[in-house]
PDB file with SEQRES, HELIX, SHEET and CRYST1 records, atoms N, CA, C and O in Angstrom:
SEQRES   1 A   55  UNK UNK UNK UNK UNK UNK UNK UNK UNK UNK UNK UNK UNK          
SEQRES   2 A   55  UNK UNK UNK UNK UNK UNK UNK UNK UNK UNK UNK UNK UNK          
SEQRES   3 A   55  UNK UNK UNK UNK UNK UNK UNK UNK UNK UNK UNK UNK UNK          
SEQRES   4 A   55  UNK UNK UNK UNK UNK UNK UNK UNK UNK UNK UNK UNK UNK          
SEQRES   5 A   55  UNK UNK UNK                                                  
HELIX    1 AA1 UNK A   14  UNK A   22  1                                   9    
HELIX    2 AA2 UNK A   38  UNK A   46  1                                   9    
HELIX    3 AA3 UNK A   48  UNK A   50  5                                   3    
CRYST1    1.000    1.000    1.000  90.00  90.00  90.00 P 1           1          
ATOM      1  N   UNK A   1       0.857  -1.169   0.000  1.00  0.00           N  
ATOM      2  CA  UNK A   1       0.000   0.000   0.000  1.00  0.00           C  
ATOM      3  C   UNK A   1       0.899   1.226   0.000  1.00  0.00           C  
ATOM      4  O   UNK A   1       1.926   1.240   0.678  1.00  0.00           O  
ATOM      5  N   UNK A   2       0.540   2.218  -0.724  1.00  0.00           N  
ATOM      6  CA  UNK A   2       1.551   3.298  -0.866  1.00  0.00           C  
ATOM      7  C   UNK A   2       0.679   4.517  -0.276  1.00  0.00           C  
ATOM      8  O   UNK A   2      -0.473   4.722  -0.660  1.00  0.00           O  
ATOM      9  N   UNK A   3       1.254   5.216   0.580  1.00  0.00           N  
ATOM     10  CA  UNK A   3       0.864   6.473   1.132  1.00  0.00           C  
ATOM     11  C   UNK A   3       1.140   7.571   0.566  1.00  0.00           C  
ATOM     12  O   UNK A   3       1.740   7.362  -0.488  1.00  0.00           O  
ATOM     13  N   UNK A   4       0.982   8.618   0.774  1.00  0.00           N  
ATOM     14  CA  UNK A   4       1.462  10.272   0.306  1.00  0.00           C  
ATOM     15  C   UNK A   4       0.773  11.337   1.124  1.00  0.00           C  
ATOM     16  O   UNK A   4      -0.426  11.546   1.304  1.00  0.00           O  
ATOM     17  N   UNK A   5       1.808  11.932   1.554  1.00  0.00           N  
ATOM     18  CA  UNK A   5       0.506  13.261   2.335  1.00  0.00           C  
ATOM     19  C   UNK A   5       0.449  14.363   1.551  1.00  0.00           C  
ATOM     20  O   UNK A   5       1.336  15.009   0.993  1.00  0.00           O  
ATOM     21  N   UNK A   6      -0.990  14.507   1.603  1.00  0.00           N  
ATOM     22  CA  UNK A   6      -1.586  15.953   0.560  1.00  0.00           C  
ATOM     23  C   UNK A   6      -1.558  16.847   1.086  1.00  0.00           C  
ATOM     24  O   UNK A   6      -1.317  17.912   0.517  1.00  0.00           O  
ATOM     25  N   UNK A   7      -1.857  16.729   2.702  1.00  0.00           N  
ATOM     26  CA  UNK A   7      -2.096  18.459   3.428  1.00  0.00           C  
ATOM     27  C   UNK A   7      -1.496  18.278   4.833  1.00  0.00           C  
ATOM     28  O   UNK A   7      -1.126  17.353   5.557  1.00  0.00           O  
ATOM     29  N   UNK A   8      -1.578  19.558   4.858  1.00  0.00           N  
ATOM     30  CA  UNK A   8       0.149  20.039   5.985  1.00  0.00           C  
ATOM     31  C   UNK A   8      -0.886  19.822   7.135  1.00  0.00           C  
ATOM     32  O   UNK A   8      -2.080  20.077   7.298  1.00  0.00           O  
ATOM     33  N   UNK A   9       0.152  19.210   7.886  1.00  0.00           N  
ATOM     34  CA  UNK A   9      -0.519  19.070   9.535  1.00  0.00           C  
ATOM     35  C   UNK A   9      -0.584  20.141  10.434  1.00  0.00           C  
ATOM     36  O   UNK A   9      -1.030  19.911  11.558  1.00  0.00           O  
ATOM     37  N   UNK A  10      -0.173  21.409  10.105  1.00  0.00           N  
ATOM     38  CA  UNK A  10      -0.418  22.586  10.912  1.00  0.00           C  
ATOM     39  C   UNK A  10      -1.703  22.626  11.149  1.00  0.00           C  
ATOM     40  O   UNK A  10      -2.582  22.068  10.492  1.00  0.00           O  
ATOM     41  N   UNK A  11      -1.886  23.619  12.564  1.00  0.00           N  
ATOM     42  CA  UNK A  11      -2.978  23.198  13.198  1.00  0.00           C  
ATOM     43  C   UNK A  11      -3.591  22.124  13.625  1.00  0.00           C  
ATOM     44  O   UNK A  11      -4.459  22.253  14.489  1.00  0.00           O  
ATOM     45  N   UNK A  12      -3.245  20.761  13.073  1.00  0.00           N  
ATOM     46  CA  UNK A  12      -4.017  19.775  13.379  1.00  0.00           C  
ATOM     47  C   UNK A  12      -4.299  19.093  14.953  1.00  0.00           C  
ATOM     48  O   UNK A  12      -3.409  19.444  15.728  1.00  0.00           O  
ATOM     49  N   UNK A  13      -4.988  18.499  15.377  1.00  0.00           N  
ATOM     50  CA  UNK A  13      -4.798  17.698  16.899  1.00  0.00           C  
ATOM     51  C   UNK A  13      -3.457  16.724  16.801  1.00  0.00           C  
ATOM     52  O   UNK A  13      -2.976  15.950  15.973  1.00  0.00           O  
ATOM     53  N   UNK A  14      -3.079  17.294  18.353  1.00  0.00           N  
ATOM     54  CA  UNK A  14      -1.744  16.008  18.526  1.00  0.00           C  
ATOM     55  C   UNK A  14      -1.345  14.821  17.960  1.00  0.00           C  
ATOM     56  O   UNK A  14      -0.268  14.396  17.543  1.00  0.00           O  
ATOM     57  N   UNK A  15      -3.013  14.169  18.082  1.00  0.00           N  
ATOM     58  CA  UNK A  15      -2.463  12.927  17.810  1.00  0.00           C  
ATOM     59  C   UNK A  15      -2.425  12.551  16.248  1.00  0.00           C  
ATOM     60  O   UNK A  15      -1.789  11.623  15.748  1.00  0.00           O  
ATOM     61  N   UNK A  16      -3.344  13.584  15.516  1.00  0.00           N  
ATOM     62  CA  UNK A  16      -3.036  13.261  14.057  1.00  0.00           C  
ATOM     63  C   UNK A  16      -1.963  13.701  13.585  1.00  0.00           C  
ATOM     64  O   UNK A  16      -1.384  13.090  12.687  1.00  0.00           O  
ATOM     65  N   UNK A  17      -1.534  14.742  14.055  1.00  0.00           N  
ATOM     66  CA  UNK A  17       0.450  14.832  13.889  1.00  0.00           C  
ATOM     67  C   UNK A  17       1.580  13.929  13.888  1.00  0.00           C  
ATOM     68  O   UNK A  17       2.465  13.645  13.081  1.00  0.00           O  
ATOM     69  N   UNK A  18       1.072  13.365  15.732  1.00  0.00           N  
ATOM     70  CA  UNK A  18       1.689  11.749  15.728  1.00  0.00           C  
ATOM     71  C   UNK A  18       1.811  10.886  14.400  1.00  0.00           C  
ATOM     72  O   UNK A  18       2.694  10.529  13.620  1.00  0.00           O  
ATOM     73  N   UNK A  19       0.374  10.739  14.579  1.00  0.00           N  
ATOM     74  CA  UNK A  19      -0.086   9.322  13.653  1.00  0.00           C  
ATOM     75  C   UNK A  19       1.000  10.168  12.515  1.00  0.00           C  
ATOM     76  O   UNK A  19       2.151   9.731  12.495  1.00  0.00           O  
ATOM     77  N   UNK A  20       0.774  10.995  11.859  1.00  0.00           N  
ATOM     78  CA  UNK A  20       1.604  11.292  10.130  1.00  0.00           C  
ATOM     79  C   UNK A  20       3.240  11.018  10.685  1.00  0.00           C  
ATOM     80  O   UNK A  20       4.004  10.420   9.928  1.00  0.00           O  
ATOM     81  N   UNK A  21       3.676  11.438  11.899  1.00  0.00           N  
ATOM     82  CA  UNK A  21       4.783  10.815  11.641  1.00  0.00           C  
ATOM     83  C   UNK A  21       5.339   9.977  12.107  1.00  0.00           C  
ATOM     84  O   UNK A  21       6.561   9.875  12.214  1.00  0.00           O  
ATOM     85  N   UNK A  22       4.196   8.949  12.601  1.00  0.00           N  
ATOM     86  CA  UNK A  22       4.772   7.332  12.852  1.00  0.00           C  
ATOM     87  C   UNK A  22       4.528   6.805  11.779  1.00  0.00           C  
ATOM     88  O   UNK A  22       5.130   5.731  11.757  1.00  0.00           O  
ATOM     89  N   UNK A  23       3.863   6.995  10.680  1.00  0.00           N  
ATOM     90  CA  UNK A  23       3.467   6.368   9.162  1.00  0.00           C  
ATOM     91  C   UNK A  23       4.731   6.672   8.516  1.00  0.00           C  
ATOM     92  O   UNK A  23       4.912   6.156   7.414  1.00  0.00           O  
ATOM     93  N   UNK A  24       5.923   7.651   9.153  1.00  0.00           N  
ATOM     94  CA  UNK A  24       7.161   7.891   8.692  1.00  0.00           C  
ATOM     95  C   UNK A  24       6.909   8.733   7.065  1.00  0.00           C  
ATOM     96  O   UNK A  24       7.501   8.535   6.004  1.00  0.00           O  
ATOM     97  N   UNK A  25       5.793   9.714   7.394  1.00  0.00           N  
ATOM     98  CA  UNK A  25       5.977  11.333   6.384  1.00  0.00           C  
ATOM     99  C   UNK A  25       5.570  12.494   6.849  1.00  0.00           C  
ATOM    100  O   UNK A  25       4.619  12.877   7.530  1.00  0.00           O  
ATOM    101  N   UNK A  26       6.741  13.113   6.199  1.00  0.00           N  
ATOM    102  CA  UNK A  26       7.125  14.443   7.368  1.00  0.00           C  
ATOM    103  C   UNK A  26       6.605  15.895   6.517  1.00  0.00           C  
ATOM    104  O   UNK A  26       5.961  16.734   7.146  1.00  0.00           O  
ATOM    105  N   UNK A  27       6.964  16.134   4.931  1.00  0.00           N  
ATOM    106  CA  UNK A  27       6.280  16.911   4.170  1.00  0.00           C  
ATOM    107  C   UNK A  27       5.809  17.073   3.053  1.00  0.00           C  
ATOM    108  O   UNK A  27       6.516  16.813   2.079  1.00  0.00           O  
ATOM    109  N   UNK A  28       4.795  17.438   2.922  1.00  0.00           N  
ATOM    110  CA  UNK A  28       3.448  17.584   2.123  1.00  0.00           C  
ATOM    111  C   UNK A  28       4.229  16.630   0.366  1.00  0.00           C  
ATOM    112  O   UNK A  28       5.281  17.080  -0.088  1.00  0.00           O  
ATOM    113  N   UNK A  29       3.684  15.675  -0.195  1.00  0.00           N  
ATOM    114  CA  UNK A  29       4.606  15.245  -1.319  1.00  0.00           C  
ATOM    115  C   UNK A  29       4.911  13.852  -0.596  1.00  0.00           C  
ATOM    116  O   UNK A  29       4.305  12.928  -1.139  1.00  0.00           O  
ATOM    117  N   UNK A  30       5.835  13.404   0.682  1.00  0.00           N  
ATOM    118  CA  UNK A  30       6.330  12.481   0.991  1.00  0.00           C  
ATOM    119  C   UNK A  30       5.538  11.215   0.435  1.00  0.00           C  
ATOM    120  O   UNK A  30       4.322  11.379   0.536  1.00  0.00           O  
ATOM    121  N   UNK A  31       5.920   9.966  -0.139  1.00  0.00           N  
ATOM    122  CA  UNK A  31       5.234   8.731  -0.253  1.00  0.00           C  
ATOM    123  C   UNK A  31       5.859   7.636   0.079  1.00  0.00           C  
ATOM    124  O   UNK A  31       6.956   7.355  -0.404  1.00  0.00           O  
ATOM    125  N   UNK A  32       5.046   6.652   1.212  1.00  0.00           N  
ATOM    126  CA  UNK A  32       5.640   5.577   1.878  1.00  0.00           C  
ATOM    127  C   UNK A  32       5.240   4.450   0.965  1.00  0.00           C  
ATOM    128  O   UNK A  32       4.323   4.551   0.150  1.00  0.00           O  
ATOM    129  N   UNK A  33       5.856   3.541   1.114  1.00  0.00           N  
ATOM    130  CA  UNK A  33       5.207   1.980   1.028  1.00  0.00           C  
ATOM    131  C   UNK A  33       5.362   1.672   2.101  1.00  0.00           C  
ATOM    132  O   UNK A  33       6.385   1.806   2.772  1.00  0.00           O  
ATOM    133  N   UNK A  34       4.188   1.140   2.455  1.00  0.00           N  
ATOM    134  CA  UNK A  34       3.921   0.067   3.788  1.00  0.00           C  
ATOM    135  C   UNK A  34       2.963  -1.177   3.597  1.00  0.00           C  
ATOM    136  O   UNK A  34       2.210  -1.338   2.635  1.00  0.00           O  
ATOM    137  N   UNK A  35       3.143  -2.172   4.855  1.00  0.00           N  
ATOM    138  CA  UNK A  35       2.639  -2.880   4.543  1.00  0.00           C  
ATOM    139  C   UNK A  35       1.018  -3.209   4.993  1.00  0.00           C  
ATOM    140  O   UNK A  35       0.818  -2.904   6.169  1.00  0.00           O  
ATOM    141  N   UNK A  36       0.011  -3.683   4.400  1.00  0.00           N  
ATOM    142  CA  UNK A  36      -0.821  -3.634   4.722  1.00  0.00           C  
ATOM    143  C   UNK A  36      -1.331  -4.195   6.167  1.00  0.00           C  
ATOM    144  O   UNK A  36      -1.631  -5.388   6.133  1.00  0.00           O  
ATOM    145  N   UNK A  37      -1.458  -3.659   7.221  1.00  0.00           N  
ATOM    146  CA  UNK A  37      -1.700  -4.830   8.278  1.00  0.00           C  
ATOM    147  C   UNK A  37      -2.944  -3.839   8.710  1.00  0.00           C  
ATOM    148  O   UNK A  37      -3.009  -2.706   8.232  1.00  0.00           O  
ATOM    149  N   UNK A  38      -3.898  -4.313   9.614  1.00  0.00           N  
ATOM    150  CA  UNK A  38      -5.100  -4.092  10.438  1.00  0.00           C  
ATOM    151  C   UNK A  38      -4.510  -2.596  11.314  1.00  0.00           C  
ATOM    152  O   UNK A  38      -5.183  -1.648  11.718  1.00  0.00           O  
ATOM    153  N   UNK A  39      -3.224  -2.795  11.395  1.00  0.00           N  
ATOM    154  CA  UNK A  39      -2.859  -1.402  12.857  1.00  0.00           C  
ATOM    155  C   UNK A  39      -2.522  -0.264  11.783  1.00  0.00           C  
ATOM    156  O   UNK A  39      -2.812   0.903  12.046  1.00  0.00           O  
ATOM    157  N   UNK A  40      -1.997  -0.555  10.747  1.00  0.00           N  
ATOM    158  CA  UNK A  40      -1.220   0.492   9.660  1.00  0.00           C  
ATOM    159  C   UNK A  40      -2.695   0.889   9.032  1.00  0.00           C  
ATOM    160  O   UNK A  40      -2.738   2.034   8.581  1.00  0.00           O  
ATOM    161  N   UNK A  41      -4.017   0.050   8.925  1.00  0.00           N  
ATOM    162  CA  UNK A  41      -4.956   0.275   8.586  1.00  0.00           C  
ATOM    163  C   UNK A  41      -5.865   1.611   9.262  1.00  0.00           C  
ATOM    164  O   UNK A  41      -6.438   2.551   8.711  1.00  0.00           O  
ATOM    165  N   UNK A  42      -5.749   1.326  10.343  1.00  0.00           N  
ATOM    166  CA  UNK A  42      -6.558   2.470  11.560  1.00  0.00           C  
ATOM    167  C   UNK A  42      -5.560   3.219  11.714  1.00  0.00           C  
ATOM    168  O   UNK A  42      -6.077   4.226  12.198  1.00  0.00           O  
ATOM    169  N   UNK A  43      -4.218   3.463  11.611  1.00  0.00           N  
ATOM    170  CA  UNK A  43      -3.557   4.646  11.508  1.00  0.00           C  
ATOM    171  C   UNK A  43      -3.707   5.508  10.641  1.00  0.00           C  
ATOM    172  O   UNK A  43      -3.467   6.671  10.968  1.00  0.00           O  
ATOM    173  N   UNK A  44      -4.271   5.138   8.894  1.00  0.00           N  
ATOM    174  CA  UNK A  44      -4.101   5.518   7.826  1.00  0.00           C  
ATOM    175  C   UNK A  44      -5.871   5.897   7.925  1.00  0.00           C  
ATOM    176  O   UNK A  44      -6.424   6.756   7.239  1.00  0.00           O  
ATOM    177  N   UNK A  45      -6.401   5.207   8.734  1.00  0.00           N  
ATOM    178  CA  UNK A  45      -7.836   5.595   8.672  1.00  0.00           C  
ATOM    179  C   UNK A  45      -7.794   6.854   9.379  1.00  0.00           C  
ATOM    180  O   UNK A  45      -7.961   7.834   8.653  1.00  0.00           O  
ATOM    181  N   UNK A  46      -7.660   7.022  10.290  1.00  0.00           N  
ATOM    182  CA  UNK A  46      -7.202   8.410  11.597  1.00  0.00           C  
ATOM    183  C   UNK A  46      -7.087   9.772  10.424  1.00  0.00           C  
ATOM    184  O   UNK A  46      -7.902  10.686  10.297  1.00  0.00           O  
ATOM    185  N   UNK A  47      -6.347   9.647   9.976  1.00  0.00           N  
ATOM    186  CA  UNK A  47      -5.981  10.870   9.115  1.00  0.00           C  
ATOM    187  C   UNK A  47      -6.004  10.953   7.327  1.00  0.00           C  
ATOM    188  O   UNK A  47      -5.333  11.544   6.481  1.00  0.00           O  
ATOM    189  N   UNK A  48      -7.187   9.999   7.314  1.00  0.00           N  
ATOM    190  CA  UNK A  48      -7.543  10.011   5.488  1.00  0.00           C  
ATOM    191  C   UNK A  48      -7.593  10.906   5.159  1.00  0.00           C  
ATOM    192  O   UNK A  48      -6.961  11.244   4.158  1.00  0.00           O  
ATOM    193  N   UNK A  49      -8.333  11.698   5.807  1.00  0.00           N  
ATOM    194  CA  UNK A  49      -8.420  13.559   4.846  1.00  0.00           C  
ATOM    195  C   UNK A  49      -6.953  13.809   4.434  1.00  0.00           C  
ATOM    196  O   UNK A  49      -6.914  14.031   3.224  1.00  0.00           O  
ATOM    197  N   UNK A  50      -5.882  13.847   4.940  1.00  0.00           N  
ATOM    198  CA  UNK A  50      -4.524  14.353   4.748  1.00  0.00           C  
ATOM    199  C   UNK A  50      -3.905  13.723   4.085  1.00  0.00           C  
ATOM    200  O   UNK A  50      -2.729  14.085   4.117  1.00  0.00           O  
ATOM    201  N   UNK A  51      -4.188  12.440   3.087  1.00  0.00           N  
ATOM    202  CA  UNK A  51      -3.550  11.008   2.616  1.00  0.00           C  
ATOM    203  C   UNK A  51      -4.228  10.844   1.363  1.00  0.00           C  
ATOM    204  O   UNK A  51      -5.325  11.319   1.068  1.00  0.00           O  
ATOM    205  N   UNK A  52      -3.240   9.897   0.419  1.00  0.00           N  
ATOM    206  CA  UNK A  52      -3.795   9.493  -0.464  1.00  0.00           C  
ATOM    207  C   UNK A  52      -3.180   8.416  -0.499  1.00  0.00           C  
ATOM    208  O   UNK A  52      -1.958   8.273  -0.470  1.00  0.00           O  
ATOM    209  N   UNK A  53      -4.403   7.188  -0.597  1.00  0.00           N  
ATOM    210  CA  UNK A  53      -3.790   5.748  -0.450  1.00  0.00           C  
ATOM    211  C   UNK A  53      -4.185   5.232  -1.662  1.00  0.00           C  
ATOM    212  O   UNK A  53      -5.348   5.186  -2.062  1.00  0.00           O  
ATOM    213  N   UNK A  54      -2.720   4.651  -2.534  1.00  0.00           N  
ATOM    214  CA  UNK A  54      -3.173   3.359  -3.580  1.00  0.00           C  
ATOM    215  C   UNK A  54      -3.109   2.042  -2.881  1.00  0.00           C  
ATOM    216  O   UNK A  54      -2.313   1.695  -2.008  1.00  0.00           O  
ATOM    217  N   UNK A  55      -3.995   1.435  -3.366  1.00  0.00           N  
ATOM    218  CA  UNK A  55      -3.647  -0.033  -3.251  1.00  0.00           C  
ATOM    219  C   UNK A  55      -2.774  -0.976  -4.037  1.00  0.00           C  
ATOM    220  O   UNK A  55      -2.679  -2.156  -3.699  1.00  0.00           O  
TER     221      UNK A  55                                                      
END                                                                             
């Protein structure tokens, strides 16, 4: 599953800050591959507005 963040975490709540940078992306552009698991799932769910996920 490949990640990317679309929108800047300024302003956002703590923990959706967290969550973007335990998914390991830091600015706006960044794209991860990760692997699909159930926990990487509800992390990536937490902050969909800010993400764009391929499968």
């Amino acid at each position: 599953m490949k990640i990317t963040l679309k929108r800047s975490v300024i302003g956002r709540p703590g923990n959706q800050v967290q969550t973007v940078k335990s998914l390991g992306l830091h600015k706006i552009g960044d794209t991860k591959e990760v692997a699909d698991t159930p926990a990487l799932r509800g992390m990536v769910n937490t902050v969909k507005h800010l993400l764009e996920v391929h499968e």
